[in-house]
C-alpha positions as CSV (number, residue, x, y, z in Angstrom):
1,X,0.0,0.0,0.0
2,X,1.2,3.6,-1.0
3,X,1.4,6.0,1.5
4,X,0.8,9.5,0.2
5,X,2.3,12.3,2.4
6,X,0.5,15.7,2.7
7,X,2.8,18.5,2.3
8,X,1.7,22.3,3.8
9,X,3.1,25.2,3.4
10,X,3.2,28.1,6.1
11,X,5.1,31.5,6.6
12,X,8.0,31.3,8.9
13,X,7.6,35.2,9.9
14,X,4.3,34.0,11.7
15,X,5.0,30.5,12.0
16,X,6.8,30.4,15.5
17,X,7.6,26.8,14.7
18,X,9.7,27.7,12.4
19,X,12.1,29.1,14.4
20,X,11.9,26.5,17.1
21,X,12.8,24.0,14.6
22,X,15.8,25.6,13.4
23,X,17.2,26.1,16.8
24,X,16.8,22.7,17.6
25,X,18.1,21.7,13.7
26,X,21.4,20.5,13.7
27,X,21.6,22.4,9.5
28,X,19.3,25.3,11.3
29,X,21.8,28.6,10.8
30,X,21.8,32.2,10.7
31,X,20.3,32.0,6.5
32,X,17.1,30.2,8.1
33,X,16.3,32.6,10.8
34,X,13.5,34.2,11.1
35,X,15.7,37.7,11.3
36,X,17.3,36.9,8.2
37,X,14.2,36.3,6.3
38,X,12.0,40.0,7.4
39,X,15.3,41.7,6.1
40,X,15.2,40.0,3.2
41,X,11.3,40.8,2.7
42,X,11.6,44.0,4.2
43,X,14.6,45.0,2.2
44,X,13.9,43.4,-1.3
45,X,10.2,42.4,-0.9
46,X,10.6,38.8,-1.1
47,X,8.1,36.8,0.6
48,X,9.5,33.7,2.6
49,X,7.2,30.1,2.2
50,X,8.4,26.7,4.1
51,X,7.4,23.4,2.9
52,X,6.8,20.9,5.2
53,X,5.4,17.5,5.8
54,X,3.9,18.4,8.9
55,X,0.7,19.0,10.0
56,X,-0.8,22.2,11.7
57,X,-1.2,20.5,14.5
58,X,2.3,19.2,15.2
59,X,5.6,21.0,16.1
60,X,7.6,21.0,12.3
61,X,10.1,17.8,11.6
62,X,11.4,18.9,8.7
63,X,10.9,22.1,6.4
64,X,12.3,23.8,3.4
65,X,12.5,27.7,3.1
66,X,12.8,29.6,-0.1
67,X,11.4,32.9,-0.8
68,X,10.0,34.4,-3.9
69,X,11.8,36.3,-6.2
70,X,9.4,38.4,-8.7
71,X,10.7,40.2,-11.1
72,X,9.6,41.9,-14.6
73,X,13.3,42.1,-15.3
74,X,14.7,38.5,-14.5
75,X,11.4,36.9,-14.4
76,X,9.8,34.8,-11.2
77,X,11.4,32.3,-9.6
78,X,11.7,30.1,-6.1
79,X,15.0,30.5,-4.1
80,X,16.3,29.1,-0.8
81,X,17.7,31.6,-0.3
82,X,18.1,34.3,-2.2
83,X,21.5,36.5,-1.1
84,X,22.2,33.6,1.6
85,X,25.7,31.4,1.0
86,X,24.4,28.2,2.0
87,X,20.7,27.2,3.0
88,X,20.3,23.3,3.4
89,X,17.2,21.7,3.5
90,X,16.3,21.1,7.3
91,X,15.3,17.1,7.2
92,X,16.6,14.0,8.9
93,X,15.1,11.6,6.8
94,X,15.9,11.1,3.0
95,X,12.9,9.4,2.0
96,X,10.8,12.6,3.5
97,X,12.8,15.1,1.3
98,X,11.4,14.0,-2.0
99,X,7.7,14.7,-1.6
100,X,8.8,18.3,-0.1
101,X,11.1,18.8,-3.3
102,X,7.9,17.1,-5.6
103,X,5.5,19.6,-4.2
104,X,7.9,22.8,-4.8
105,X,8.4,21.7,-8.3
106,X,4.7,21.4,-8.6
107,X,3.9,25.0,-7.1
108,X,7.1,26.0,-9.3
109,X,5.1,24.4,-12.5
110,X,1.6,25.7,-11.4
111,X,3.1,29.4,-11.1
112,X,4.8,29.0,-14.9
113,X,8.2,30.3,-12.9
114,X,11.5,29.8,-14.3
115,X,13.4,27.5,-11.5
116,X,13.4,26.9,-8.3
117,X,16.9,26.7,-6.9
118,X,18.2,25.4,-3.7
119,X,21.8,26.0,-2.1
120,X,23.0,23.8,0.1
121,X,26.0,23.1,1.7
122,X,25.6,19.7,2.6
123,X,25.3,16.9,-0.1
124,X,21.5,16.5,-0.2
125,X,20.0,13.6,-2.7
126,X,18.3,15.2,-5.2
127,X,16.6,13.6,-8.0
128,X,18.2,13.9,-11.9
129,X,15.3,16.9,-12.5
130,X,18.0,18.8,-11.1
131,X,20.8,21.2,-12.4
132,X,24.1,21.9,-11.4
133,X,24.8,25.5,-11.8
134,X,28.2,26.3,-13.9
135,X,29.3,28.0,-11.0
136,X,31.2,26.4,-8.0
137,X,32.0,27.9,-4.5
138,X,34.4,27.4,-2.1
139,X,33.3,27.3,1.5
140,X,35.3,27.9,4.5
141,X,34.8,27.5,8.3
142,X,37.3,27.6,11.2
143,X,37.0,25.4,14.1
144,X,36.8,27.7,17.3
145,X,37.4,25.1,20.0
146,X,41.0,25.3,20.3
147,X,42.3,27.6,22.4
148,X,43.0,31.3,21.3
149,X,47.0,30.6,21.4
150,X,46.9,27.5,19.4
151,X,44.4,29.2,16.5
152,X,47.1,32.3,16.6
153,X,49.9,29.5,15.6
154,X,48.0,27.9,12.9
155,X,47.6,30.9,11.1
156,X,49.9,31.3,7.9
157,X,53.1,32.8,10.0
158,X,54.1,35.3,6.7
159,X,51.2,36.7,5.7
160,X,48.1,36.4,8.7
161,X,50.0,36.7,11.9
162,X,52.3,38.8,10.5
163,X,49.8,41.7,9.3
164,X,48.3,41.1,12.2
165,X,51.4,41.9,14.5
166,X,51.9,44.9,11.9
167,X,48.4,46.4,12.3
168,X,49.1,46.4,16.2
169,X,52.7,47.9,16.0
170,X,50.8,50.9,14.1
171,X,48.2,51.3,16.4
172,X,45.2,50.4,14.5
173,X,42.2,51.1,16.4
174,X,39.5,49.1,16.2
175,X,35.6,49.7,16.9
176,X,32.5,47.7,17.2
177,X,28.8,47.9,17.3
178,X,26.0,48.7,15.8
179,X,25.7,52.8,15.8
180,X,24.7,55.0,13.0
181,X,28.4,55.8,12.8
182,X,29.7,52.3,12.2
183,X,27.3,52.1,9.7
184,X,28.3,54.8,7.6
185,X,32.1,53.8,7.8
186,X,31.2,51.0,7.3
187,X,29.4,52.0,4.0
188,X,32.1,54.3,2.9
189,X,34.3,51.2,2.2
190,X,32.0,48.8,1.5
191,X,31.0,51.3,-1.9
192,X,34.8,51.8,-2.3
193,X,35.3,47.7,-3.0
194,X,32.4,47.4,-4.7
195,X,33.2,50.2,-7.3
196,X,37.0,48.2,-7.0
197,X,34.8,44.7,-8.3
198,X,32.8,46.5,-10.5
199,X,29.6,46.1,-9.1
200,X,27.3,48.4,-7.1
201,X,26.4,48.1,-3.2
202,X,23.4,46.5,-1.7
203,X,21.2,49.4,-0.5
204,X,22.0,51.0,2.6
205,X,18.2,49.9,3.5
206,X,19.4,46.5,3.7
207,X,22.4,47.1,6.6
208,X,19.6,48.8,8.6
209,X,17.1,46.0,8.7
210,X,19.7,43.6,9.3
211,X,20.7,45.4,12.4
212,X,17.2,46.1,13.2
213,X,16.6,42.3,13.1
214,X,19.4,41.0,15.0
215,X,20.4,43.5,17.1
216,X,22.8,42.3,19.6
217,X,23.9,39.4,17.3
218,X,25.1,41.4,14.2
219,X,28.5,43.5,15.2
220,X,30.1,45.9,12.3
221,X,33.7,45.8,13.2
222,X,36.0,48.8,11.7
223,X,40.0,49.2,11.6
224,X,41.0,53.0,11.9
225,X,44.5,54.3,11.2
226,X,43.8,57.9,13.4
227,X,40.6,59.2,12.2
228,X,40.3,57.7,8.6
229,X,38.4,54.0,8.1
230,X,40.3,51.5,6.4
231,X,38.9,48.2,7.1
232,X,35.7,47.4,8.1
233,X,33.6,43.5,8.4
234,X,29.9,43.0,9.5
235,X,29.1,39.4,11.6
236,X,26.6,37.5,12.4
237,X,25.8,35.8,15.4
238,X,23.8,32.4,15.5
239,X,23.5,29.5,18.0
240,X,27.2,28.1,18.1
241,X,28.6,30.0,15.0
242,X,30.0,33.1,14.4
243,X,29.1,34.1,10.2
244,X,31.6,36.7,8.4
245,X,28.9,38.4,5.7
246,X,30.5,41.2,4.6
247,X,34.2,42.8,4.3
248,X,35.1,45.8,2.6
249,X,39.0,48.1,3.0
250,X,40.7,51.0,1.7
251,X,43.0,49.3,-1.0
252,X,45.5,52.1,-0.2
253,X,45.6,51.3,3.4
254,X,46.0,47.1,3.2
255,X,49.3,46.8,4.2
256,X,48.5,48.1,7.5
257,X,46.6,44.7,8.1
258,X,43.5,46.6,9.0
259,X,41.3,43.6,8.1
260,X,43.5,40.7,9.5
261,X,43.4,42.7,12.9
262,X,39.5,42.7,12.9
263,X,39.0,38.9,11.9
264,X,41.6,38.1,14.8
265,X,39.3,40.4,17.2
266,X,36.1,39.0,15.6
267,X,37.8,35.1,16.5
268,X,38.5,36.3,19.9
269,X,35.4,37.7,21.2
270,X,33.5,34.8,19.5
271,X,35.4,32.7,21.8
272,X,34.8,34.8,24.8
273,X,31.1,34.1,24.1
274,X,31.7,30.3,23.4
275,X,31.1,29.5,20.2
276,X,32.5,26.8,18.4
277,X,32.5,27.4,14.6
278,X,33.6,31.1,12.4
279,X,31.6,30.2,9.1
280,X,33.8,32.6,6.5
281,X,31.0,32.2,3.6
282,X,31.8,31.5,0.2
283,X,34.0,31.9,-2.6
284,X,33.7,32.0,-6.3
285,X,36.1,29.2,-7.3
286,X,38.0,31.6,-9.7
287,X,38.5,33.9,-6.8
288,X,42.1,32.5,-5.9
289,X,42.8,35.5,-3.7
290,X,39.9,34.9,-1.3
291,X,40.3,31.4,-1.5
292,X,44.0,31.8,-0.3
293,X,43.3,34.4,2.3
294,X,40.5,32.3,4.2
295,X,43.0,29.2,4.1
296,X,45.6,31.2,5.5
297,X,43.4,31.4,8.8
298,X,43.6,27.4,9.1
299,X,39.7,26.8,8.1
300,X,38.3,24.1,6.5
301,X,37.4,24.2,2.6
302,X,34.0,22.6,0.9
303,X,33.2,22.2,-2.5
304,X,29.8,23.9,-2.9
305,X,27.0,23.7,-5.9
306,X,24.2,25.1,-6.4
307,X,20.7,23.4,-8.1
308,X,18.3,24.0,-10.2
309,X,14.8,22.7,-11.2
310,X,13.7,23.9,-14.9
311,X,9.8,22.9,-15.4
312,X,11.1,23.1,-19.1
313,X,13.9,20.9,-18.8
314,X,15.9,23.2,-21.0
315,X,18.3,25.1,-18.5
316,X,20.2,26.5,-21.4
317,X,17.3,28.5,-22.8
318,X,16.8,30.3,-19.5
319,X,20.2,31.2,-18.5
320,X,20.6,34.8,-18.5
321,X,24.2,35.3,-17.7
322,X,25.6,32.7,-20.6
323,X,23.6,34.4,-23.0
324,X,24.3,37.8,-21.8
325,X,28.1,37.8,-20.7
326,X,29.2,40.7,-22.8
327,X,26.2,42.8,-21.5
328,X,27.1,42.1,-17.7
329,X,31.1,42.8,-18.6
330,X,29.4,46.1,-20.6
331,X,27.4,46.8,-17.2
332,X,30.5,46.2,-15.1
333,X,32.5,48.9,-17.1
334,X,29.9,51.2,-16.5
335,X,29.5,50.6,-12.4
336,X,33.3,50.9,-12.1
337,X,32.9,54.5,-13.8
338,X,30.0,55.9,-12.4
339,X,29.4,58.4,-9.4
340,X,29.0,57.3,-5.9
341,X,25.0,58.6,-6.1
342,X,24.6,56.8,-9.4
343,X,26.1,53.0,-8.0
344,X,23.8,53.0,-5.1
345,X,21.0,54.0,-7.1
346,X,21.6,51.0,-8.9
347,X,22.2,48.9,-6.3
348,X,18.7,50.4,-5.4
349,X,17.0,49.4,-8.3
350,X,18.8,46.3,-9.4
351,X,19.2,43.6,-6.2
352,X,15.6,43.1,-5.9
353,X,15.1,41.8,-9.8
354,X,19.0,39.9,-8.6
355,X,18.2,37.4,-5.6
């Protein structure tokens, strides 16, 4: 005899199962919270749906998040999660993860949406319907639970410990917190990299609603040489682990080892407050510098890809950056040319049709 299994949907910003079931997840992190998800919609508009096999009634089991991504410019689609490194599927049984991923591509097919893609960053068994994205990440984590001396010695002695000795010798002055202050140092050189990778910043709305959401759990952390910025990073705080999000300098000011000094505080006070784990995100697999500066802090690398479901079956026919790759390198010229006021307007306009 068959047994068919219902799956619901709900919405995890009302849903407070959802965020007791992420606690308690052993996959549940800081890209599944509840906080996470209201900036996201508050910021970009996207509107957060779990799938789940269990009833109403019940405290949830399992659940997969995604949030809609509706756009006249790069069409609809489902993604879990949209701006998020990594967002595994929160189940502990195989067998129940196949009618959650039958019903999404069934609400993907009954909305005529282009894909719904997931991200995870733990191998999950998804059926052949799925597509491996061209790209490939690299993901990094350092294990916290040595002690704060033996960390310092695994750290690559010519390049990390040593820019971190130099940015104390120069009296680099570092500050953390949340103010309006922080933010707009932060800000300054988070639009000076950006313009540096030809691309514009994520609106300044976004930083605020993250800090509004997490308060206490997101730290921006910036370097000063005397009065002017020249590193900055912004954290994230959630159950054991410690998340780097974002990092931004003064390429004029890097050999003062602004930035190494702040991800050696960052390590220490995460620590102090016992957690376990510094998640250091992603990479683009191409991105051999980043790759190389992560490993230089003794983490962990993993191989991460993202997937796609096509209801068409023809992923080729919907892929916007292979068939537009001289427009984006067009686009990217332009960003790296234009006026402060006219990069964030883009990044105004343009991250909510991105996700």
């Amino acid at each position: 005899m068959i047994s068919i299994v219902l799956i619901n949907k709900i919405n995890p910003l009302q849903d407070r199962r959802w965020a007791r079931l992420i606690a308690r997840h052993p996959l549940g992190s800081v890209f599944h919270s509840v906080e996470w998800l209201r900036a996201l919609q508050q910021t970009y508009g996207y509107n957060p749906l779990v799938f789940t096999s269990s009833p109403s009634t019940d405290e949830l089991a399992d659940g997969i998040v995604s949030s809609s991504v509706c756009s006249w410019i790069t069409g609809n689609r489902l993604v879990s999660l949209p701006f998020s490194d990594h967002c595994d599927p929160l189940t502990d049984d195989s067998h129940g993860l196949t009618p959650m991923i039958d019903a999404i591509q069934a609400y993907v097919r009954n909305k005529r949406w282009r894909y719904f893609e997931v991200r995870p960053l733990n191998p999950v068994a998804f059926s052949s319907s799925f597509s491996k994205l061209r790209e490939t990440y690299i993901h990094h984590q350092l294990d916290l639970t040595p002690s704060a001396s033996a960390l310092f010695k695994q750290f690559h002695k010519d390049s990390t410990q040593r820019k971190i000795r130099r940015a104390e010798r120069e009296d680099i002055l570092c500050k953390e917190g949340r103010s309006e202050s922080l933010l707009e140092s932060f800000y300054k050189l988070f639009l000076i990299t950006r313009r540096r990778h030809h691309i514009p910043p994520q609106p300044l709305q976004w930083f605020r609603n993250l800090i509004a959401g997490f308060k206490d759990a997101l730290q921006i952390r910036v370097a000063f040489k005397g009065a002017q910025a020249i590193a900055a990073i912004l954290t994230l705080q959630y159950k054991n682990t410690l998340t780097y999000k974002y990092g931004c300098s003064d390429p004029h000011m890097n050999n003062l080892g602004g930035t190494h000094l702040l991800f050696w505080n960052a390590i220490q006070a995460a620590k102090s407050q016992g957690m376990t784990c510094f998640d250091l995100g992603r990479s683009e697999v191409d991105n051999t510098g980043l790759i190389t500066f992560k490993d230089r802090w003794g983490a962990s690398r993993k191989e991460m890809s993202y997937l796609r479901y096509y209801p068409g079956g023809n992923s080729n026919s919907l892929d916007i950056t292979s068939k537009n790759d001289w427009k984006l390198r067009l686009a990217k010229q332009i960003f790296a040319r234009s006026p402060d006021t006219i990069l964030r307007a883009a990044g105004n306009l343009l991250y909510r049709h991105i996700g």
